[in-house]
The first five atom37 places (N, CA, C, CB, O) and aatype in JSON, in Angstrom:
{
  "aatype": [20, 20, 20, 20, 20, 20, 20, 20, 20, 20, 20, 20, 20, 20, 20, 20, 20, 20, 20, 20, 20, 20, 20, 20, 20, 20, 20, 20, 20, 20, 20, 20, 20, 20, 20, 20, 20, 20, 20, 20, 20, 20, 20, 20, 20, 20, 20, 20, 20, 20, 20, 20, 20, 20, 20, 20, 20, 20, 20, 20, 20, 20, 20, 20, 20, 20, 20, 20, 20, 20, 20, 20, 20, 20, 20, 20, 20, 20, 20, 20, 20, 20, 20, 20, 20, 20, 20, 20, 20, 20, 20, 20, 20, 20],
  "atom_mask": [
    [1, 1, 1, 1, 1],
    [1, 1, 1, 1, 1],
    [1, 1, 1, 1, 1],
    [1, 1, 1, 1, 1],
    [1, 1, 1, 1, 1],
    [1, 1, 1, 1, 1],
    [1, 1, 1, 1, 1],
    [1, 1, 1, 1, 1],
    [1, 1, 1, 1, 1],
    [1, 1, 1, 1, 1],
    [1, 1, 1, 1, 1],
    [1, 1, 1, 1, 1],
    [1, 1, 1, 1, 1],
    [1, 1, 1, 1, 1],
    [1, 1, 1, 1, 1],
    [1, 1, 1, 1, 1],
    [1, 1, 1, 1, 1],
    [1, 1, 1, 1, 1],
    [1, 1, 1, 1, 1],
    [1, 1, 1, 1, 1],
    [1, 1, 1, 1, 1],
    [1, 1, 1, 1, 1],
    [1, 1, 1, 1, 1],
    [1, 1, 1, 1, 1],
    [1, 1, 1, 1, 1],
    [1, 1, 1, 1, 1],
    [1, 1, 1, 1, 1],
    [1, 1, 1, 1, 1],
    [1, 1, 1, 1, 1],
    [1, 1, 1, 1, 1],
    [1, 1, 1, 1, 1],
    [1, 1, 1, 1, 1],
    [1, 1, 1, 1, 1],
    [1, 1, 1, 1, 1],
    [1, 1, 1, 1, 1],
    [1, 1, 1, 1, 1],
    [1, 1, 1, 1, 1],
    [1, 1, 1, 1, 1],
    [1, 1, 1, 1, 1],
    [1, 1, 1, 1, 1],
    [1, 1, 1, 1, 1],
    [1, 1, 1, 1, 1],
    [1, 1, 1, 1, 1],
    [1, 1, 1, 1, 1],
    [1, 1, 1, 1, 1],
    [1, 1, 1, 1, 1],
    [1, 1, 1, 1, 1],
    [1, 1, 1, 1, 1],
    [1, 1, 1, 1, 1],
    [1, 1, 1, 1, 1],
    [1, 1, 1, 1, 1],
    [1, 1, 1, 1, 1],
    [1, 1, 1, 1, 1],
    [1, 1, 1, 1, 1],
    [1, 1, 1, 1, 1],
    [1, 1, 1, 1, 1],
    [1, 1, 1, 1, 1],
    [1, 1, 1, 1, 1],
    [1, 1, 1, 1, 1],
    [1, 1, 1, 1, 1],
    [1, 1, 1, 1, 1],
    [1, 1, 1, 1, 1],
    [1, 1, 1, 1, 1],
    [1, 1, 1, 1, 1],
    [1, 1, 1, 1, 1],
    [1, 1, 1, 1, 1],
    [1, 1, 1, 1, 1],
    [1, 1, 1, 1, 1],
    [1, 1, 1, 1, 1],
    [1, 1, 1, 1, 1],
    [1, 1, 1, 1, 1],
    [1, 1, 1, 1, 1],
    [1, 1, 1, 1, 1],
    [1, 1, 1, 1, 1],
    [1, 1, 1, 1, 1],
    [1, 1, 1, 1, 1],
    [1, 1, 1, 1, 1],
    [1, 1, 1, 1, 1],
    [1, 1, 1, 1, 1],
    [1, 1, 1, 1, 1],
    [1, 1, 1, 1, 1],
    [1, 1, 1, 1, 1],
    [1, 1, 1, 1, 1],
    [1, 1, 1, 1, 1],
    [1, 1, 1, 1, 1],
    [1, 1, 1, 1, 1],
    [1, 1, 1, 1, 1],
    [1, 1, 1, 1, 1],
    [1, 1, 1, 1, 1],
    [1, 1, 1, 1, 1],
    [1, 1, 1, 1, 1],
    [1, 1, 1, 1, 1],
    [1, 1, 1, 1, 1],
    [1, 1, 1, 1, 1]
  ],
  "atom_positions": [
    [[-14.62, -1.9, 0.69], [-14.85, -0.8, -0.21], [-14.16, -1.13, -1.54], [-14.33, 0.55, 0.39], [-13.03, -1.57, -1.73]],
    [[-15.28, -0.75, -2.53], [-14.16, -1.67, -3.46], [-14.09, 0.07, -4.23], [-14.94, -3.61, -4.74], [-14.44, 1.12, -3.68]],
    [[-13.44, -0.13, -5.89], [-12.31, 1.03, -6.23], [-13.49, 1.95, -6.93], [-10.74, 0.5, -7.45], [-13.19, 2.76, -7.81]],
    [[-14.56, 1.82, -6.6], [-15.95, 2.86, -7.4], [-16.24, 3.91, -6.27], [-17.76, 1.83, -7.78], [-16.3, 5.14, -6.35]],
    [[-16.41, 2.93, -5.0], [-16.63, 3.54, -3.96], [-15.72, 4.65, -3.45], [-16.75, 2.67, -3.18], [-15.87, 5.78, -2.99]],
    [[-14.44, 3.61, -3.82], [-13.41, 4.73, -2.98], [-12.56, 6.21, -3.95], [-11.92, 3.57, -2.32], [-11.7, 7.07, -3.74]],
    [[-13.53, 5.73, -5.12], [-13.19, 7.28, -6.26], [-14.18, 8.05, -5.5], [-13.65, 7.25, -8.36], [-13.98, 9.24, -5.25]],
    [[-15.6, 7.24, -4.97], [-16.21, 8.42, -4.91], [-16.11, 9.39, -3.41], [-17.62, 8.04, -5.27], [-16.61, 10.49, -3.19]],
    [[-15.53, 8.8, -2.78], [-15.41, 8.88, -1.45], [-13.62, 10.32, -1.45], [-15.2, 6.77, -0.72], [-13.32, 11.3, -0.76]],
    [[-13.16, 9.78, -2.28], [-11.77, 10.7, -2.59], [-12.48, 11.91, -3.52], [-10.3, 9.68, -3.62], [-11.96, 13.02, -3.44]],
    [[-13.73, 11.73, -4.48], [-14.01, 13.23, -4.96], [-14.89, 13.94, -3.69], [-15.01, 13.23, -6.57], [-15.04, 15.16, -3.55]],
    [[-15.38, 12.96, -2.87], [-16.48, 13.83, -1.63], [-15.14, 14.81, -1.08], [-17.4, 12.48, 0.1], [-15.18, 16.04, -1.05]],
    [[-14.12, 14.09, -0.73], [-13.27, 14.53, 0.62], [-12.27, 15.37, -0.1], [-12.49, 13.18, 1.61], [-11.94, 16.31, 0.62]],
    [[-11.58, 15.37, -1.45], [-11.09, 16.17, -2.13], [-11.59, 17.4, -2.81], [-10.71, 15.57, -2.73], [-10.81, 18.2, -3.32]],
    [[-13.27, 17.6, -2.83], [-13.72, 18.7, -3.57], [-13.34, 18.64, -4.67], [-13.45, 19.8, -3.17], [-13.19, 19.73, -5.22]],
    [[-13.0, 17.26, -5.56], [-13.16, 17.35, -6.92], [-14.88, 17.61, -7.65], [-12.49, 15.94, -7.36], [-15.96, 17.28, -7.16]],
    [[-14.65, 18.21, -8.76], [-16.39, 18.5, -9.6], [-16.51, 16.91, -10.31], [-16.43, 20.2, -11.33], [-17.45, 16.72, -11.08]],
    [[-15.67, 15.96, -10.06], [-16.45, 14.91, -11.35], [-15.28, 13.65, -10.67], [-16.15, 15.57, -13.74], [-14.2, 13.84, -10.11]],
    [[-16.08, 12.23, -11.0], [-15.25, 11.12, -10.46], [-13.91, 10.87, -11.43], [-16.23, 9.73, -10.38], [-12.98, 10.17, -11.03]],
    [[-13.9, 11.34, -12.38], [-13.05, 11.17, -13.57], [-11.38, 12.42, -12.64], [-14.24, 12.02, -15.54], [-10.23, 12.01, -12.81]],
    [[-11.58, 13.55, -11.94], [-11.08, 14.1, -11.61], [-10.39, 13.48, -10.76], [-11.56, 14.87, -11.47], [-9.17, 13.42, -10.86]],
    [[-11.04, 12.95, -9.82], [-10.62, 12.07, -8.32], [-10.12, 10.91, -9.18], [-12.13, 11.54, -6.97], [-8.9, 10.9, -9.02]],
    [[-10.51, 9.77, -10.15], [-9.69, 8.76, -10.06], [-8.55, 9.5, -10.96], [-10.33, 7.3, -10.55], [-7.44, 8.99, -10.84]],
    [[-8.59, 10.18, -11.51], [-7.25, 11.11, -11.48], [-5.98, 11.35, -10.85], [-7.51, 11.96, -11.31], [-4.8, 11.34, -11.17]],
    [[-6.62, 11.55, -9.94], [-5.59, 11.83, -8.38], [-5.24, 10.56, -7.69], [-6.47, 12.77, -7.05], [-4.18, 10.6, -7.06]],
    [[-5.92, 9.42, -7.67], [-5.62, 8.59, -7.27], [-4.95, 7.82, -8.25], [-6.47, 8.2, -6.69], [-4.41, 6.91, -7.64]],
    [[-4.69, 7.71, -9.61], [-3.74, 6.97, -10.48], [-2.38, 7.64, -10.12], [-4.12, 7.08, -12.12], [-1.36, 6.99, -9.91]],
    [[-2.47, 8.9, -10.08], [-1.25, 9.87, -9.99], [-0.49, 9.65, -8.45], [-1.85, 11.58, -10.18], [0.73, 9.74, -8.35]],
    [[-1.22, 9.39, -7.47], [-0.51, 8.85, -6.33], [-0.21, 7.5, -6.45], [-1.19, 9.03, -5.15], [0.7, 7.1, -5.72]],
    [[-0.72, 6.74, -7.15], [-0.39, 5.66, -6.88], [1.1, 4.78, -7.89], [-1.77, 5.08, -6.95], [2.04, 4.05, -7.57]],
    [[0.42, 5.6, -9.61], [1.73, 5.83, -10.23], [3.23, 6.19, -8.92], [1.37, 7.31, -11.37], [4.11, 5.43, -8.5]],
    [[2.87, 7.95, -8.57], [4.5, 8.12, -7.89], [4.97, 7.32, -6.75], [4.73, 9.54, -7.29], [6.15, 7.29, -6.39]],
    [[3.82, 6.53, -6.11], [4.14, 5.39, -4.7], [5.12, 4.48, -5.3], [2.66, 4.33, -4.06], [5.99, 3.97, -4.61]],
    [[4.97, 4.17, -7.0], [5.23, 2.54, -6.99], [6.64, 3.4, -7.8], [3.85, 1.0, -8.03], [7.77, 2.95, -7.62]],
    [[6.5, 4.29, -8.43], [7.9, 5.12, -9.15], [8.76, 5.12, -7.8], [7.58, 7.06, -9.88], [9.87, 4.6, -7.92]],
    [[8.57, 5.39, -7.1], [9.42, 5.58, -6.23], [9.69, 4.57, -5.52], [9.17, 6.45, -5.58], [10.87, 4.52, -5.18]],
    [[8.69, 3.3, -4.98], [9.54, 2.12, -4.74], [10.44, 1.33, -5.29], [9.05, 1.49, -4.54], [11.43, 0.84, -4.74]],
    [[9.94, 1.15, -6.8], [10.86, 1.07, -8.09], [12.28, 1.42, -7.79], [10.37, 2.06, -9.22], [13.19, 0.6, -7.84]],
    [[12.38, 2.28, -7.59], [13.84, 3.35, -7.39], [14.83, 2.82, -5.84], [13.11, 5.46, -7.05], [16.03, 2.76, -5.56]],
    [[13.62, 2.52, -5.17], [14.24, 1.64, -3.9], [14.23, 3.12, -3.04], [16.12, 0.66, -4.18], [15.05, 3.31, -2.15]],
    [[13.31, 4.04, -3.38], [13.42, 5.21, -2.58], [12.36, 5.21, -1.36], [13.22, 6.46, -3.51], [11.43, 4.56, -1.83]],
    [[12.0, 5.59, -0.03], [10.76, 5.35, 0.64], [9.9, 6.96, 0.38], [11.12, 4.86, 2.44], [10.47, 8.0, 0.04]],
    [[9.0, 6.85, 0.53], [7.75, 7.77, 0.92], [7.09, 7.68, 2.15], [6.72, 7.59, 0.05], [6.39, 6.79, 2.64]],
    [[7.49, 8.92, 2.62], [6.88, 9.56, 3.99], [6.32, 10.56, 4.05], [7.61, 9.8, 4.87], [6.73, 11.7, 3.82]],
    [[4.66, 9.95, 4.6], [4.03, 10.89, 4.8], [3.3, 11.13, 5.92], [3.49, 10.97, 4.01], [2.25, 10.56, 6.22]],
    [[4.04, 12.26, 6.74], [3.74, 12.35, 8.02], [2.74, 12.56, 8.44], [4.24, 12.95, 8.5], [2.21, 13.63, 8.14]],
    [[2.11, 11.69, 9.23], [0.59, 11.26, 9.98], [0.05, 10.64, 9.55], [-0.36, 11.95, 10.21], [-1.0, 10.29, 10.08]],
    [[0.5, 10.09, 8.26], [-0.18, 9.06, 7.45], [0.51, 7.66, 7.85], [-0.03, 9.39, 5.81], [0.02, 6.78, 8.56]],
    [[1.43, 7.68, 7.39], [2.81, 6.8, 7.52], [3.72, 6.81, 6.6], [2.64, 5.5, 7.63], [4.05, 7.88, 6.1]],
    [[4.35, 5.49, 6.16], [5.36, 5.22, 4.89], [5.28, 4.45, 4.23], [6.45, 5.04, 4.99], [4.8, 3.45, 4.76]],
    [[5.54, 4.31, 3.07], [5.84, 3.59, 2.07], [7.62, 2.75, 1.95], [5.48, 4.64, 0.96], [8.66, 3.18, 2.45]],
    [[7.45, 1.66, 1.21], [9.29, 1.52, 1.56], [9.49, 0.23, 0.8], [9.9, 1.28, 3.52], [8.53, -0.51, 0.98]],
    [[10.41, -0.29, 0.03], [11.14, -1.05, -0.65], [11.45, -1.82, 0.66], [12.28, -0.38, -1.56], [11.59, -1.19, 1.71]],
    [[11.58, -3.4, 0.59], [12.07, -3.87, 1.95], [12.98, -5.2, 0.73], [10.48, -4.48, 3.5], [13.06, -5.22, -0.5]],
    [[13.43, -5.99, 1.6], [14.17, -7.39, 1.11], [13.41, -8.43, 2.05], [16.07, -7.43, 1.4], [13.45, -8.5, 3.27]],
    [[12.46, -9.51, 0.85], [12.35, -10.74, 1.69], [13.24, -11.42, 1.8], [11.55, -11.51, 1.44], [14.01, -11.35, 0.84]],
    [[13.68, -12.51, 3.03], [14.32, -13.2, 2.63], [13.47, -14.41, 2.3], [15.31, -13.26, 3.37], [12.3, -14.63, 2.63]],
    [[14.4, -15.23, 1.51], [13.78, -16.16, 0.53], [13.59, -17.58, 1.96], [15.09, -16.54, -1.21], [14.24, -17.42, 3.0]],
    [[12.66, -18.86, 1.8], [12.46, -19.09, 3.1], [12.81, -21.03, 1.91], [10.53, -18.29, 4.22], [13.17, -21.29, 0.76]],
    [[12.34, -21.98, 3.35], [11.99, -23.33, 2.71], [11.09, -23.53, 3.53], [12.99, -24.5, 2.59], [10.85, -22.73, 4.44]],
    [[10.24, -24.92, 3.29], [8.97, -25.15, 3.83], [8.35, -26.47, 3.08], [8.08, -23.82, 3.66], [8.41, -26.39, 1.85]],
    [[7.97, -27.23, 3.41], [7.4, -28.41, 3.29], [5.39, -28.19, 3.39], [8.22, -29.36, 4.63], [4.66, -27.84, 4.31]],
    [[5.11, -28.61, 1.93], [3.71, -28.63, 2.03], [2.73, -29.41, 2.78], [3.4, -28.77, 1.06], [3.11, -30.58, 2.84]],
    [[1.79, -29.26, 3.28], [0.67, -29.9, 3.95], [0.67, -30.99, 4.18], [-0.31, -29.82, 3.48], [-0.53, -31.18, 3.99]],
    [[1.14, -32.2, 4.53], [0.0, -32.82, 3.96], [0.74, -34.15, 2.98], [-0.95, -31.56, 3.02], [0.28, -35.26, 2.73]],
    [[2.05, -33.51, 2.55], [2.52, -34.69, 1.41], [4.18, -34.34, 1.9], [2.0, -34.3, -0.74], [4.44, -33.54, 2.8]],
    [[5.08, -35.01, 1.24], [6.19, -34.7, 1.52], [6.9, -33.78, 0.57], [6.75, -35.76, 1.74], [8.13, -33.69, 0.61]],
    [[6.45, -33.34, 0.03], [7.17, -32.0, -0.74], [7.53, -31.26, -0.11], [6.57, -31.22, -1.56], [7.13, -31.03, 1.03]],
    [[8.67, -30.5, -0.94], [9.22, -29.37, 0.05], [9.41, -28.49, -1.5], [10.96, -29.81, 1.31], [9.59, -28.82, -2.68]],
    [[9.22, -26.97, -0.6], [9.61, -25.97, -1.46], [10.71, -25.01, -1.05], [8.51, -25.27, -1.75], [11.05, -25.22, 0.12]],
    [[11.38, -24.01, -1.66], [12.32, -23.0, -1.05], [11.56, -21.85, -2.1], [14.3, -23.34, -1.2], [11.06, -22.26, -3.15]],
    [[11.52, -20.64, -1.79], [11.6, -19.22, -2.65], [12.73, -18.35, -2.28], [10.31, -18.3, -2.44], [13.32, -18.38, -1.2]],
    [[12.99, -17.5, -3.39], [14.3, -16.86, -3.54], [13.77, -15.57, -2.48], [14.82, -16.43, -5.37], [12.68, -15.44, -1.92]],
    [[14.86, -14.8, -2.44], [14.79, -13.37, -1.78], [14.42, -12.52, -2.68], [16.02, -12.84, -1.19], [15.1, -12.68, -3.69]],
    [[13.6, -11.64, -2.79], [13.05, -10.73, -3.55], [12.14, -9.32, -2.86], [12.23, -11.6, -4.38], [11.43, -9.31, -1.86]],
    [[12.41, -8.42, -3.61], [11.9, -7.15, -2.82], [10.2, -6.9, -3.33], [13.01, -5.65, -3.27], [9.49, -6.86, -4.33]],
    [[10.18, -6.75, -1.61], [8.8, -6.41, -1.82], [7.96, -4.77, -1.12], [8.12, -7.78, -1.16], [8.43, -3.87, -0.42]],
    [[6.66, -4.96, -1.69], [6.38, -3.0, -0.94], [6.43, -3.31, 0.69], [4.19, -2.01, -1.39], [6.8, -4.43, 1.03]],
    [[6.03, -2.22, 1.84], [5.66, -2.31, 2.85], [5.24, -1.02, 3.03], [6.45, -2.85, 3.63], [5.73, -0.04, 2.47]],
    [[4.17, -1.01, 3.96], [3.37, 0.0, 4.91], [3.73, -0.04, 6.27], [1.89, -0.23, 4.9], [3.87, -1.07, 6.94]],
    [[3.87, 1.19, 6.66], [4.08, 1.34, 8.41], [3.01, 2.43, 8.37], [5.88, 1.91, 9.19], [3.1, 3.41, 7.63]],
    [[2.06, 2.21, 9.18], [0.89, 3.33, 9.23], [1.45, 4.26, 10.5], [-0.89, 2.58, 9.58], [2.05, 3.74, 11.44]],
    [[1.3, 5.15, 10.44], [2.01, 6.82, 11.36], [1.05, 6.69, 12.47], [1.78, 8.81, 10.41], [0.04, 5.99, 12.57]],
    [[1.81, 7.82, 13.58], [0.75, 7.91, 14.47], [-0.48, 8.41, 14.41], [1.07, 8.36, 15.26], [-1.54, 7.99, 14.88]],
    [[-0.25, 9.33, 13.79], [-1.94, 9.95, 13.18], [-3.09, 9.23, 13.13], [-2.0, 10.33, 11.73], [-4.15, 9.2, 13.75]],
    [[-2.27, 8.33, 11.71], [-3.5, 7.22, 11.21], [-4.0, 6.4, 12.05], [-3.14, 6.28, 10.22], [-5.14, 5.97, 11.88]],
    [[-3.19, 6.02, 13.17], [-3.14, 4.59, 14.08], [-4.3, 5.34, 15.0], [-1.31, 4.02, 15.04], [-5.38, 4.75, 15.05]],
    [[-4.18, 6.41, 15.63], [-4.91, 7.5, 16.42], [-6.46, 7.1, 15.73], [-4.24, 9.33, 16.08], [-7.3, 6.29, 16.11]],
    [[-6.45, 7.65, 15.04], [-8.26, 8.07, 14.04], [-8.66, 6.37, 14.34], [-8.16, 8.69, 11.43], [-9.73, 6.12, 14.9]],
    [[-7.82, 5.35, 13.94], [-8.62, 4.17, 13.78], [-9.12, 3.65, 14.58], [-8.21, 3.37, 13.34], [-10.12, 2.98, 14.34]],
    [[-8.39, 3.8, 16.36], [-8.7, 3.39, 17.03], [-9.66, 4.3, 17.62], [-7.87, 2.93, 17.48], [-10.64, 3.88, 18.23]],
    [[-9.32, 5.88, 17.42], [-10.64, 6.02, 18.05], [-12.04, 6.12, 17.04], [-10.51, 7.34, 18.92], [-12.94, 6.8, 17.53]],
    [[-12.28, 5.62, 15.86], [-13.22, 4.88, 15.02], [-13.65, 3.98, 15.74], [-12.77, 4.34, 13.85], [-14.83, 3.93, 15.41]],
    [[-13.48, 3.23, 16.52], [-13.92, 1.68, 17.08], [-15.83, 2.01, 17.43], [-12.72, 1.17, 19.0], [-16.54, 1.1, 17.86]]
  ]
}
Protein backbone atom coordinates (compact mmCIF):
# COMPACT_ATOMS: atom_id res chain seq x y z
CA UNK A 1 0.00 0.00 0.00
CA UNK A 2 1.74 2.82 -0.88
CA UNK A 3 1.02 6.64 0.96
CA UNK A 4 -2.14 7.67 -1.66
CA UNK A 5 -3.76 4.61 -0.80
CA UNK A 6 -3.28 4.70 2.74
CA UNK A 7 -4.62 8.63 2.98
CA UNK A 8 -7.41 7.22 1.40
CA UNK A 9 -8.08 4.33 3.40
CA UNK A 10 -7.47 6.66 6.87
CA UNK A 11 -10.24 9.30 5.33
CA UNK A 12 -12.71 5.98 4.63
CA UNK A 13 -12.08 4.73 8.36
CA UNK A 14 -11.75 8.23 10.00
CA UNK A 15 -14.92 9.93 8.45
CA UNK A 16 -12.82 12.67 7.22
CA UNK A 17 -14.92 14.94 4.15
CA UNK A 18 -11.61 15.33 1.95
CA UNK A 19 -8.02 13.43 1.56
CA UNK A 20 -6.28 16.72 2.41
CA UNK A 21 -8.10 16.27 5.99
CA UNK A 22 -6.84 12.62 6.55
CA UNK A 23 -3.26 13.28 5.30
CA UNK A 24 -3.65 15.82 7.91
CA UNK A 25 -4.02 13.52 10.63
CA UNK A 26 -1.57 11.38 9.54
CA UNK A 27 1.40 14.14 9.34
CA UNK A 28 0.19 15.12 12.86
CA UNK A 29 0.67 11.54 14.24
CA UNK A 30 3.50 10.99 12.75
CA UNK A 31 5.14 14.52 13.49
CA UNK A 32 4.19 13.64 17.58
CA UNK A 33 5.63 9.71 17.12
CA UNK A 34 9.03 11.05 16.02
CA UNK A 35 8.70 14.41 18.69
CA UNK A 36 8.51 12.15 21.12
CA UNK A 37 11.15 9.63 20.18
CA UNK A 38 13.39 12.59 19.72
CA UNK A 39 12.89 13.27 23.45
CA UNK A 40 13.81 9.55 24.17
CA UNK A 41 10.15 9.39 25.50
CA UNK A 42 8.01 5.98 24.39
CA UNK A 43 4.38 6.00 23.03
CA UNK A 44 1.82 3.62 24.10
CA UNK A 45 -0.93 2.79 22.58
CA UNK A 46 -2.95 0.27 24.03
CA UNK A 47 -4.08 -2.48 21.56
CA UNK A 48 -2.13 -1.04 19.12
CA UNK A 49 1.28 -1.32 20.65
CA UNK A 50 4.45 1.03 21.21
CA UNK A 51 6.63 3.16 19.97
CA UNK A 52 10.24 3.56 21.77
CA UNK A 53 13.78 5.07 21.46
CA UNK A 54 16.08 1.88 21.84
CA UNK A 55 20.25 1.84 21.77
CA UNK A 56 21.98 -0.17 18.96
CA UNK A 57 24.85 -1.51 19.83
CA UNK A 58 27.45 -0.68 17.38
CA UNK A 59 28.68 -4.29 15.83
CA UNK A 60 32.04 -5.46 13.44
CA UNK A 61 31.76 -7.66 10.48
CA UNK A 62 33.76 -8.56 7.56
CA UNK A 63 32.28 -8.15 3.96
CA UNK A 64 31.37 -10.90 1.49
CA UNK A 65 33.45 -12.02 -0.35
CA UNK A 66 36.82 -9.85 0.09
CA UNK A 67 38.71 -9.29 3.18
CA UNK A 68 37.45 -6.10 4.45
CA UNK A 69 36.16 -5.57 7.58
CA UNK A 70 33.84 -2.94 8.92
CA UNK A 71 32.70 -1.82 12.63
CA UNK A 72 29.51 0.81 13.17
CA UNK A 73 29.13 2.93 16.17
CA UNK A 74 26.13 2.58 18.70
CA UNK A 75 23.40 4.80 17.83
CA UNK A 76 19.68 5.13 18.68
CA UNK A 77 17.26 3.89 16.75
CA UNK A 78 12.99 3.80 16.52
CA UNK A 79 11.27 0.40 17.47
CA UNK A 80 7.74 -1.13 17.25
CA UNK A 81 6.29 -3.77 19.58
CA UNK A 82 2.81 -4.43 18.06
CA UNK A 83 0.07 -5.01 21.24
CA UNK A 84 -2.13 -7.74 21.69
CA UNK A 85 -4.95 -6.34 19.93
CA UNK A 86 -3.09 -5.74 16.77
CA UNK A 87 -1.30 -9.21 16.85
CA UNK A 88 -5.12 -10.71 17.42
CA UNK A 89 -6.85 -8.93 14.10
CA UNK A 90 -3.74 -10.08 11.99
CA UNK A 91 -3.80 -13.36 12.64
CA UNK A 92 -7.19 -13.76 12.52
CA UNK A 93 -6.96 -11.83 8.87
CA UNK A 94 -5.09 -14.94 7.55
Amino acid sequence: MNKAQFVELVQASGNYKTKVEAEAAIKAFTAAVTAALVKKDSVSLVGFGSFEAAMQKGKSGKVPGTSKTYTTKDKMVPKFKAGKGLKDRVLAGK
